[in-house]
C-alpha positions, 0 to 999 in steps of 0.5 A: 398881255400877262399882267403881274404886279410885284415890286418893281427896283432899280439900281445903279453900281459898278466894277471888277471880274470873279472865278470859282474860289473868289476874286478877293477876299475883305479879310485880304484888305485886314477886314473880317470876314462875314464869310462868303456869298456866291452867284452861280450863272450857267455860263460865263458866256452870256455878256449880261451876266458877266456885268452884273457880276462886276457891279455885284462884286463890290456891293458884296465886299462892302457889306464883307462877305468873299464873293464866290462865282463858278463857270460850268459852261451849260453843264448842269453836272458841273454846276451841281458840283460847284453849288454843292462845293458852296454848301460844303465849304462851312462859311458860305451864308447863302447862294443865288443862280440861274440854273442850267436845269431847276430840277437838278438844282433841288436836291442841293438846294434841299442840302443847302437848306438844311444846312442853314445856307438860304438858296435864291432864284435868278430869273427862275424859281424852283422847289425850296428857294427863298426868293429871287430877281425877277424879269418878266420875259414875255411882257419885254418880249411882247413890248419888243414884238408890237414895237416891231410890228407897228414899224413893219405895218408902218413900212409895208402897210397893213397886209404886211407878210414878210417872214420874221425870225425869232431866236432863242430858246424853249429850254426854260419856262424864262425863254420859252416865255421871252420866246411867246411875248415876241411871236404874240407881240408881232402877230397882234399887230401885223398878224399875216407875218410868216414866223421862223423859230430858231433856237440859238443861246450863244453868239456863235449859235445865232450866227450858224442858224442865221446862216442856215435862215438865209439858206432856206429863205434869202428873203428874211429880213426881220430877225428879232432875240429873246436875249442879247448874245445870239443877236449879235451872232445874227448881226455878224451873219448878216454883214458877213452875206452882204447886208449894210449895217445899214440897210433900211430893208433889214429889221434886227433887235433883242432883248438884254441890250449891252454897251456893245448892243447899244453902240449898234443900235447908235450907228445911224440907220442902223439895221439894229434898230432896238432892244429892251434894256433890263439895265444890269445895274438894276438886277445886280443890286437887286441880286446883292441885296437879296443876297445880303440879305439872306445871308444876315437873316432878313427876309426875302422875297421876289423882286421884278426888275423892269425893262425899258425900251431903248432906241437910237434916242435914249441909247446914252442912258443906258450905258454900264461904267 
């Protein structure tokens, strides 16, 4: 397993949802403005992201910033446009994202920099950023694959050669590394295990290639994430084809475990046994206080934010307001 060592924070917060020019201003509340912050994420399809940017929201118009967030769907024209938009509105003090592609992000990160606005990383890093949120993708992924393994070996003993489903995506070194951690994690305890990768971002991406799996191997049992949403795609496929929500046969879990994961996770003898909660209370006040931060001058740096291995037993602490 990698081993990293770096700051380690957790975090509680709480409400409200954001579009493009701002959800609200503290000047609207008879309060100056500091000027704004924005978080850009690659879409606003991801469940995840959206909570945070709820516990986020707050945190920001506290300190008295407008807090700014924009939707590009995974097009990485339109995110450049709307991060370049930020730079050149004159009041933003500093930006924070995912990006659909680091690459395209420098050039506008380099303009950002230029122009005083401080640019941060969220999960991934890039040329000229000046610091970021972090989670370790493959140790969660790792942590999550032993975990399923030590039941498969538990349930079918020590030979066991059932074919494991793993989704996700390799477009990004985040999933290609969630992706690693989850095969590496599985195969180092039930090591004769057959391996499907199947690349899935979205809800509606898990369920077409769950469907397409159980086409091809009918026999597939065991489906494990390297993040949440396409998971519950490849829940709704398999209720769809018959399986019992649960059905003790059928092996489901992921990463970035949501209220709507847990609640799942809860049902009794459910097929969607677990998950690695990276609470987003955690990466949200992380992400706003290396925003804040930034935007007053203080230095930055990269913050890891752990995951936790929840199940049936430790769901309710977990649980976003």
């Amino acid at each position: 397993m990698k081993n990293r060592s770096r700051l380690a924070l957790v975090a509680l917060a709480g409400v409200s949802a954001l579009a493009l020019s701002a959800c609200s201003s503290p000047a609207e509340a008879g309060d100056e403005s500091k000027g704004a912050i924005a978080m850009g994420f690659a879409s606003s399809d991801i469940t995840i992201w959206n909570d945070q940017l709820e516990i986020m929201q707050p945190i920001i118009e506290e300190a008295g910033y407008e807090f700014l967030t924009s939707d590009p769907q995974f097009d990485i024209q339109r995110q450049v446009a709307d991060w370049e938009a930020w730079v050149n509105r004159g009041d933003v003090k500093a930006i924070m994202g995912y990006p659909v592609s680091t690459d395209s992000m420098v050039p506008v990160t380099a303009s950002a920099t230029a122009a005083g606005i401080p640019v941060l990383g969220y999960l991934l890093s890039w040329e000229g950023i000046a610091g970021a949120t972090v989670v370790d993708s493959y140790d969660g992924g790792f942590e999550l694959g032993v975990s399923t393994g030590e039941s498969l070996v538990e349930e079918y003993g020590d030979d066991v050669d059932v074919t494991v489903a793993i989704l996700g995506s390799r477009e990004t070194a985040f999933g290609a590394e969630a992706m690693d951690g989850l095969i590496e994690g599985v195969t180092s305890v039930a090591p004769d295990v057959e391996i499907a990768e199947l690349t899935a971002t979205t809800r509606e991406e898990g369920y077409n290639v769950t469907q397409s799996q159980l086409i091809a191997d009918p026999d597939t049992k065991v489906w494990l994430g390297a993040s949440n949403d396409p998971m519950h795609g490849t829940y709704q496929a398999l209720l769809d084809d018959g399986v019992a929500a649960d059905d003790s046969e059928y092996f489901v879990a992921s990463r970035d475990a949501t209220n709507e994961t847990l609640d799942l996770i809860k049902i009794p003898g459910s097929i969607y046994r677990t998950s690695i909660v990276v609470p987003s209370q955690a990466l949200a006040e992380a992400n706003a206080k290396l925003l804040i931060d930034a935007a007053e001058g203080r230095d930055t740096a990269e913050v890891v934010v752990p995951g936790v291995l929840v199940s049936a037993e430790n769901a309710d602490e977990f649980y976003v307001d």
